[in-house]
DOPA-708201 format. One record per residue (C-alpha): residue in three letters; z, y, x. Coordinates in steps of 0.05 Angstrom, whole numbers, padded with zeros to 5 digits, always signed. Layout:
<nodes>
ALAZYX
...
</nodes>
This chain:
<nodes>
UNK+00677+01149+00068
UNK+00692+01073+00062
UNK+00724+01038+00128
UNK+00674+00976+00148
UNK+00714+00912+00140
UNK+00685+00886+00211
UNK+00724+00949+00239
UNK+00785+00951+00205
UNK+00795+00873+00226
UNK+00780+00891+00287
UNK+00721+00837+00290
UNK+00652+00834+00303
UNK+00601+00812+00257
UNK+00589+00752+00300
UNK+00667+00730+00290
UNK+00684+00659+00268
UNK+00718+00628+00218
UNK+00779+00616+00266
UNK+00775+00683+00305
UNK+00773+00716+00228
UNK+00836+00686+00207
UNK+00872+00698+00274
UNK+00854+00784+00270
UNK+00881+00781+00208
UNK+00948+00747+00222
UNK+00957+00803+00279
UNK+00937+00859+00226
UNK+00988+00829+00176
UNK+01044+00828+00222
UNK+01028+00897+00255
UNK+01010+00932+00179
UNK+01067+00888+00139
UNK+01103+00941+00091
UNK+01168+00898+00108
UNK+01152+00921+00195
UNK+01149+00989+00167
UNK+01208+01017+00134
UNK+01200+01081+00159
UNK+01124+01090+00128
UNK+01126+01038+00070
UNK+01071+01078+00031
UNK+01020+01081+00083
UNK+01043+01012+00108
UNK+01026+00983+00037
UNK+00959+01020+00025
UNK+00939+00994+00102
UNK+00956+00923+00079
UNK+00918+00913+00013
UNK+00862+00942+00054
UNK+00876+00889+00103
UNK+00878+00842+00053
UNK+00821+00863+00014
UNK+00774+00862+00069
UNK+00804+00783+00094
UNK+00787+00765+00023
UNK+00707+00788+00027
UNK+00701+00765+00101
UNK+00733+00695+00096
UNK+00692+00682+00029
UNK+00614+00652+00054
UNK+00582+00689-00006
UNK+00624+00748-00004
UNK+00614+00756+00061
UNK+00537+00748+00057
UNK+00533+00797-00003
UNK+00576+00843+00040
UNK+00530+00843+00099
UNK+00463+00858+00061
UNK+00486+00912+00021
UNK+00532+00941+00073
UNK+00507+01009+00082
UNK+00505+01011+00010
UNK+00576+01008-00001
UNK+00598+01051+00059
UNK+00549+01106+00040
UNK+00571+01154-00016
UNK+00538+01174-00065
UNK+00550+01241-00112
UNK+00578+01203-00164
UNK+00630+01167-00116
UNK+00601+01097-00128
UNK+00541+01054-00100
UNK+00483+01034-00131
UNK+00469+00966-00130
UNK+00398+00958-00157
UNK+00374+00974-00088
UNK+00346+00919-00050
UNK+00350+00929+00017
UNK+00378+00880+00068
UNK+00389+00911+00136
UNK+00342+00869+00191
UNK+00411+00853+00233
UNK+00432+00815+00172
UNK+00361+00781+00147
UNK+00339+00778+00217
UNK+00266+00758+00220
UNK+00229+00755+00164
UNK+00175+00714+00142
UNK+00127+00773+00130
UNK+00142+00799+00205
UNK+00123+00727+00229
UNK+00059+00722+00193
UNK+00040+00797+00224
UNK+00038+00754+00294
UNK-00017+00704+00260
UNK-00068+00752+00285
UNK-00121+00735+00346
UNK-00132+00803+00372
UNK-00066+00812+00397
UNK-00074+00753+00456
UNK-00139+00766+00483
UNK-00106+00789+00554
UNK-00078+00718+00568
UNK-00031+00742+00633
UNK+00040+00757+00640
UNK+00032+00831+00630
UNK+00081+00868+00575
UNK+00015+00873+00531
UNK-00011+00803+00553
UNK-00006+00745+00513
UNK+00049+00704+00544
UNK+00112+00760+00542
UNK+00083+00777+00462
UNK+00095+00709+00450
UNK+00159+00699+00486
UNK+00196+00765+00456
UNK+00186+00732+00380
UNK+00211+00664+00398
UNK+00267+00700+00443
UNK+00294+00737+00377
UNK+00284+00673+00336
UNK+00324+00634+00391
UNK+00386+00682+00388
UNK+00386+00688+00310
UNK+00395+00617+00300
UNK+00454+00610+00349
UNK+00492+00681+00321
UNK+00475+00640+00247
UNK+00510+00577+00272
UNK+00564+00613+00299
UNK+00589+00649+00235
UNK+00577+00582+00208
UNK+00625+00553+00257
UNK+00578+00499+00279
UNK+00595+00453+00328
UNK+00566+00466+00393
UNK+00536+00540+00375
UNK+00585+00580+00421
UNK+00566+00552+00491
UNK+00492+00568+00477
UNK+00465+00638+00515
UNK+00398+00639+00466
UNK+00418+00715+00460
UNK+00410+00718+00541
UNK+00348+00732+00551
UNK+00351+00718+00618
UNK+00396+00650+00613
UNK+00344+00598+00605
UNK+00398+00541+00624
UNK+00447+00544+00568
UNK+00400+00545+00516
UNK+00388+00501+00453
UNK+00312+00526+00446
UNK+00266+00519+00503
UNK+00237+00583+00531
UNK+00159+00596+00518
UNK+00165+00614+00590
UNK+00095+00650+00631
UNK+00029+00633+00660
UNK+00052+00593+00711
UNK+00102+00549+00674
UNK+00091+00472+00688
UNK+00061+00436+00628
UNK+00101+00367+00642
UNK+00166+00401+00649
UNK+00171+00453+00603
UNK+00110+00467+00565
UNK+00104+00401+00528
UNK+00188+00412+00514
UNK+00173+00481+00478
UNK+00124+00450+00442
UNK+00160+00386+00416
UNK+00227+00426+00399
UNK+00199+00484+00357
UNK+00139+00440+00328
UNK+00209+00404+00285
UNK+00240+00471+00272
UNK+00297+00480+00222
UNK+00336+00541+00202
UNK+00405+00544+00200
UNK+00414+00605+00161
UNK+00431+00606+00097
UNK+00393+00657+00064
UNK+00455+00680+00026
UNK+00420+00751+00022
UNK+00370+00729-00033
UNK+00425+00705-00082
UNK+00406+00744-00156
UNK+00491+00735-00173
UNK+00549+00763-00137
UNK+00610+00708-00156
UNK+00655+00756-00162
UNK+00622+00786-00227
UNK+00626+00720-00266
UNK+00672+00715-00325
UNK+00688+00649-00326
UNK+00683+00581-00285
UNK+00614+00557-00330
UNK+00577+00612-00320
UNK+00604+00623-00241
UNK+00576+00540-00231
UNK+00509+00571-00267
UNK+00502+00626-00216
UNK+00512+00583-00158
UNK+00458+00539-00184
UNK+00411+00589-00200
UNK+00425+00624-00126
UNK+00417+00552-00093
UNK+00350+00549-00118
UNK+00330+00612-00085
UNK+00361+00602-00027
UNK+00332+00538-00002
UNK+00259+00567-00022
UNK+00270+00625+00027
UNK+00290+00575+00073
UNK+00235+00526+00062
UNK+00186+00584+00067
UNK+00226+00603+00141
UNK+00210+00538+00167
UNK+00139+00534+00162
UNK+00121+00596+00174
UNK+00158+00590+00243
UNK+00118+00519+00249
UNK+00051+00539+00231
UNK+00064+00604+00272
UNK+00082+00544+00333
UNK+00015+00511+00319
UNK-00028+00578+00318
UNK+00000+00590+00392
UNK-00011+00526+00414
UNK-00080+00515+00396
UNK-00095+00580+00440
UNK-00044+00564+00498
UNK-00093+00559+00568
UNK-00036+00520+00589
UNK-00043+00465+00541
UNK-00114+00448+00547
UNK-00108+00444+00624
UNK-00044+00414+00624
UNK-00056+00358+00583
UNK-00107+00322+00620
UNK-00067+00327+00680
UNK-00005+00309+00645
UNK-00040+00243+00615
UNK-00072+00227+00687
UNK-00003+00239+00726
UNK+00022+00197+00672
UNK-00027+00127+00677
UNK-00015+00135+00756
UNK+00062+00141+00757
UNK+00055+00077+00702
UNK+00007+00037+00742
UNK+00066+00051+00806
UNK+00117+00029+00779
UNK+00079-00032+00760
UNK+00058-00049+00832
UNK+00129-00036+00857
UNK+00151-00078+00808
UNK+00100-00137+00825
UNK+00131-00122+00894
UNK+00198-00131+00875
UNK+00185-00195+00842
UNK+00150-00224+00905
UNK+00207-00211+00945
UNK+00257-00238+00899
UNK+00218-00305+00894
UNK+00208-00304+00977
UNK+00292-00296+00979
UNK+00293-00353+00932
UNK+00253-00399+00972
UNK+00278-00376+01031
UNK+00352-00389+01011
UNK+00336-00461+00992
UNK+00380-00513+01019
UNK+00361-00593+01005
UNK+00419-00630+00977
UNK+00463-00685+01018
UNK+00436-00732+00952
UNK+00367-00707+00962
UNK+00367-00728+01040
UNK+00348-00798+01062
UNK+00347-00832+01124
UNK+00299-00884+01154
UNK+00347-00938+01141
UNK+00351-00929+01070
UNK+00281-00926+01063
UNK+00271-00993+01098
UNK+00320-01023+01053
UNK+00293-00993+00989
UNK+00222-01021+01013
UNK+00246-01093+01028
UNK+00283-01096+00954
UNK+00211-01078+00924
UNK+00174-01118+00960
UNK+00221-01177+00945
UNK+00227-01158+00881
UNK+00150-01160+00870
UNK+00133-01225+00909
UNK+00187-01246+00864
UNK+00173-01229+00794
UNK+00096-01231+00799
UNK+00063-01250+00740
UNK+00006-01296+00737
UNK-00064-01269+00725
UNK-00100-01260+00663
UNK-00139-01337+00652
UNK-00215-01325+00638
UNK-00226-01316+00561
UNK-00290-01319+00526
UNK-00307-01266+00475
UNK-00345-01266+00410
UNK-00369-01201+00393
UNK-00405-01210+00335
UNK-00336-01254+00301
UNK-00286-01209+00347
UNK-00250-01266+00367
UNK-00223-01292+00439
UNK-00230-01372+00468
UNK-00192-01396+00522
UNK-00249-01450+00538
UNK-00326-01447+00545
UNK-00324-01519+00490
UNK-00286-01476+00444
UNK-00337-01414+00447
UNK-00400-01467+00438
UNK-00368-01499+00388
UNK-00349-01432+00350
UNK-00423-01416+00361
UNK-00460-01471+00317
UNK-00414-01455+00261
UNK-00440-01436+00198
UNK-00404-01375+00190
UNK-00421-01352+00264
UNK-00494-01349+00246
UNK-00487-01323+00180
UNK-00453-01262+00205
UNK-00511-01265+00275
UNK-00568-01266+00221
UNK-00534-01208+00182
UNK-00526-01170+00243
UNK-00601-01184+00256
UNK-00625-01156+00189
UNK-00572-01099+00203
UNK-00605-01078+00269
UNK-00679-01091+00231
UNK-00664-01044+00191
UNK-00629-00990+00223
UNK-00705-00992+00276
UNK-00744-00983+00216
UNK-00704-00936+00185
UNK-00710-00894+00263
UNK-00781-00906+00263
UNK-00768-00958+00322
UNK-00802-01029+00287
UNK-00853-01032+00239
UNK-00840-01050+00173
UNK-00859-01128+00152
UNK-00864-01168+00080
UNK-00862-01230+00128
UNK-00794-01213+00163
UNK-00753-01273+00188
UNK-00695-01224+00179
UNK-00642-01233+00108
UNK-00594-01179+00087
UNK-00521-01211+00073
UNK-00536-01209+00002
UNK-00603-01243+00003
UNK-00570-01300+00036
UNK-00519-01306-00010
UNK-00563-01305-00070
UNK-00610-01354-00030
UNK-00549-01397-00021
UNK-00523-01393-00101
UNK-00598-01412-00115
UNK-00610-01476-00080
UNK-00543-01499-00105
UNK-00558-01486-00177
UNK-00637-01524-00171
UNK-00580-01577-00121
UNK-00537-01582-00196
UNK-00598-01581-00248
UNK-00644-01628-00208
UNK-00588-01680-00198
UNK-00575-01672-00276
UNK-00648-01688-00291
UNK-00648-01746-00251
UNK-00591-01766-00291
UNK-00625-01758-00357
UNK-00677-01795-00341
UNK-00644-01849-00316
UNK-00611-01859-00368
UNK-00671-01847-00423
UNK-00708-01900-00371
UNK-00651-01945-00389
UNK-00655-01937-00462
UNK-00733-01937-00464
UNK-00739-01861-00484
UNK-00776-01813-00456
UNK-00757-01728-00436
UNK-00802-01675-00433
UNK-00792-01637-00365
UNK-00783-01561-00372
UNK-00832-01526-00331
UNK-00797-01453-00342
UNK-00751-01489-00276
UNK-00800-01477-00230
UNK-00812-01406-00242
UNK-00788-01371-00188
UNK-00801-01303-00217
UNK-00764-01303-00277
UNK-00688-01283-00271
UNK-00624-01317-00292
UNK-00619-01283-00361
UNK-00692-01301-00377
UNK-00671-01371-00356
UNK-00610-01374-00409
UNK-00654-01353-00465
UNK-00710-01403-00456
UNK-00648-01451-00451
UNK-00623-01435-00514
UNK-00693-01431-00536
UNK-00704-01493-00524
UNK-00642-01520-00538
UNK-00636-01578-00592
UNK-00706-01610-00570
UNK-00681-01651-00512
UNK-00633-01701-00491
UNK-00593-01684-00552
UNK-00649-01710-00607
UNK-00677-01769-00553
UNK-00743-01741-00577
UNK-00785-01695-00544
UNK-00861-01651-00576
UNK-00922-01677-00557
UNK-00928-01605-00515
UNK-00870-01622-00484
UNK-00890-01691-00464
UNK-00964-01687-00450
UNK-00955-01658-00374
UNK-00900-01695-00332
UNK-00876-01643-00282
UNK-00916-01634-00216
UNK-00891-01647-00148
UNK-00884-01594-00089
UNK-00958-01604-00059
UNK-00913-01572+00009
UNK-00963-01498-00008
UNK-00933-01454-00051
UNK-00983-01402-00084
UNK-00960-01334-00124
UNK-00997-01332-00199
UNK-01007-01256-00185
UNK-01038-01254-00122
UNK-01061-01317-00105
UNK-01016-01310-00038
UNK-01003-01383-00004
UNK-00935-01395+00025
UNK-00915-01452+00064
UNK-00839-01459+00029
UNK-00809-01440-00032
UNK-00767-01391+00007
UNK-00824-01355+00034
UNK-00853-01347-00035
UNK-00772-01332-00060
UNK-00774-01269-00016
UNK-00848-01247-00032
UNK-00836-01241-00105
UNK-00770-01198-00088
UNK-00804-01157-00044
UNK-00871-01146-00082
UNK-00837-01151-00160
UNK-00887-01202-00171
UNK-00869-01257-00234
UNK-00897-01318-00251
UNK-00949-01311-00306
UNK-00925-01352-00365
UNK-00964-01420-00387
UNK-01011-01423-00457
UNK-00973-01480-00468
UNK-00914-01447-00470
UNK-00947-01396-00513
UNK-00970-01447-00563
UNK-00901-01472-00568
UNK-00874-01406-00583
UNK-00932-01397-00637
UNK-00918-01462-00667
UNK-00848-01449-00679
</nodes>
């Protein structure tokens, strides 16, 4: 029967890199054909033993290989060799598989939730016990750092531990309930699953197909280890979902949590307080801050000196027009400014301004006869009278002058008509034009009726309305759209030319 290589190292299976390399320096130098000249065969055989076994254990994949199929290779069998096409991993190796986790996902077993050996709280514990202590002998072999001063694999350290305990019935939620939870909820192996590898290394024939098999065994070795994880974290979530302590705990835990916040905030309100009342109570006024009477009876006489001094005169009365804004030192200057022309323009506009803004509110009724002009009105009044002013005085001229010469002008009545507009005026002009002063002859239409003087009434053709001044009649037609009704004589003259 085969010698296990853990034994003949004189090693453990637990044994680091390090402590693996020191057995075997002690074995070389013990089993060294060259430190036995008196049993050189035996020496030699003893040492390629030695060696072989350094070779398998120092080698990750080797070593892996070595451990699953273990029994295997130390059991013989009646034709001297082992078979390899067995799959069996022993559980010391594999440790907990995923199928033995999933065989906890059952209800029935935690129905007695008490600290008994059958009660739900020391089930619970034993599986994430053996977890606990596979994962620290796994980082060990791996050399780790950190991995050798955990006690996982003491049960009953619960100091020097890297994985929280699930602890009993009576274990504090706040302390180390909500710990367990939090650590194994982000659980990650740290084995490496080296057991599922489909290629041993040491069977390749050359360095392609060697980098092929440790691509292919990769692959299966991080799914076993993806498949570890969650079922250790969904087996985390099926306890705590059913874990009295959690449910009562976490109310409690929330509460003791607002209060211990809402005390520290009051005792640091306090804190503040006091700092500020040491502030002000440290104060000290500055020698450049104090000031004696003295100096304030000298600062008082420089200001009041000062300002008896360098008083300035008041303000002289000034008179204000608000309708022109504009300011007069006198009262003459403001009458005077007041019987200007453009001074009662711009009061008559505001006049007709504030007429119509109260009938447009509904405030004054509304009036044909209003003694109130718009701006515009004015102005067009204005540009009127000066253009009868200019035409009259050019008449007079005329006639003068025809007087003079003994000839006689026919007088166009189409002046007078107050309805008619500017254009209309230009076309009976040019109408018209050619039959007066120019020829110094004149129709017998033209002539028969001399022109008829303002009788001081002024009536409206349309309506028959009486007005007292042409103006009055000059804003009835533009406020009723009424026009003067042209002459028959007029008519005729049209027909006859």
């Amino acid at each position: 029967m085969k010698t296990d290589y853990y034994e003949l190292m004189g090693v453990s299976t637990s044994t680091t890199e390090s402590e693996l390399k020191k057995a075997y320096r002690k074995m070389a130098l013990l089993y060294h054909p060259d430190k036995n000249p008196d049993n050189v065969e035996e020496a030699t055989q003893r040492f390629a033993e030695i060696r072989l076994a350094y070779e398998v254990l120092s080698d990750p994949q080797e070593r892996a290989w070595y451990d699953a199929h273990k029994s295997q290779i130390l059991r013989e069998d009646t034709d001297g060799g082992v078979n390899d096409q067995e799959e069996y991993v022993e559980p010391e190796v594999a440790g907990t598989t995923v199928d033995e986790i999933y065989k906890f996902f059952d209800p029935s077993l935690y129905t007695r939730k008490d600290d008994s050996p059958a009660g739900m709280y020391q089930i619970i514990k034993r599986v994430f016990n053996k977890l606990a202590s596979e994962e620290i002998l796994a980082g060990r072999q791996l050399g780790l750092d950190g991995y050798s001063q955990y006690q996982d694999d003491d049960p009953d350290d619960e100091v020097n531990v890297l994985y929280p305990k699930f602890g009993n019935s009576k274990s504090d939620y706040g302390s180390e309930v909500r710990r367990f939870y939090q650590v194994w909820a982000n659980f990650s192996t740290v084995k490496t699953f080296s057991w599922k590898d489909e290629y041993r290394y040491s069977t390749a024939g050359d360095r392609r197909t060697r980098r092929a098999m440790e691509r292919e065994n990769k692959k299966t070795r991080d799914i076993a280890r993806r498949e570890f994880n969650e079922a250790v974290r969904s087996f985390v979530s099926f306890v705590k979902k059913r874990d009295p302590r959690v449910k009562e705990g976490a109310a409690k835990f929330e509460q003791e949590r607002k209060r211990k916040q809402q005390e520290d905030l009051r005792k640091q309100i306090e804190r503040d307080r006091a700092a500020h009342a040491a502030q002000m109570g440290q104060y000290r006024e500055q020698s450049w801050q104090a000031l004696d009477n003295e100096d304030l009876a000298e600062m008082e006489r420089h200001f009041v000196s000062d300002s008896s001094d360098d008083a300035e005169p008041e303000d002289p009365q000034l008179y204000e027009c608000v309708i022109c804004d504009k300011t007069f030192k006198t009262e003459k200057q403001f009458k005077s400014h007041e019987n200007s022309a453009k001074h009662k323009k711009l009061l008559k506009q505001l006049k007709w301004e504030m007429r119509q803004e109260g009938i447009t509110l509904g405030i004054d009724p509304v009036s044909e006869e209003s003694d109130f002009v718009s701006a515009d009105e004015a102005n067009e009044e204005d540009a009127t009278r000066a253009q009868f002013a200019v035409e009259e005085e050019d008449e007079l001229s005329k006639l003068a002058k025809a007087l003079e010469e003994g000839k006689t002008f026919a007088i166009d009545e189409s002046d007078d008509d107050w309805g008619t507009s500017k254009k209309d005026k230009k076309d009976k002009k040019k109408k018209n034009k050619g039959t007066s002063s120019v020829s110094g002859t004149a129709s017998p239409a033209q002539t028969s009726e001399p022109k008829e003087k303002s009788t001081g009434a002024e009536i409206c053709t349309v309506c028959s309305s009486t007005f007292p001044s042409r103006n009055k009649l000059f804003q009835h037609v533009n406020a009723t759209g009424h026009a003067l009704a042209p002459s028959k004589k007029s008519n005729k003259n049209k027909k006859k030319k």
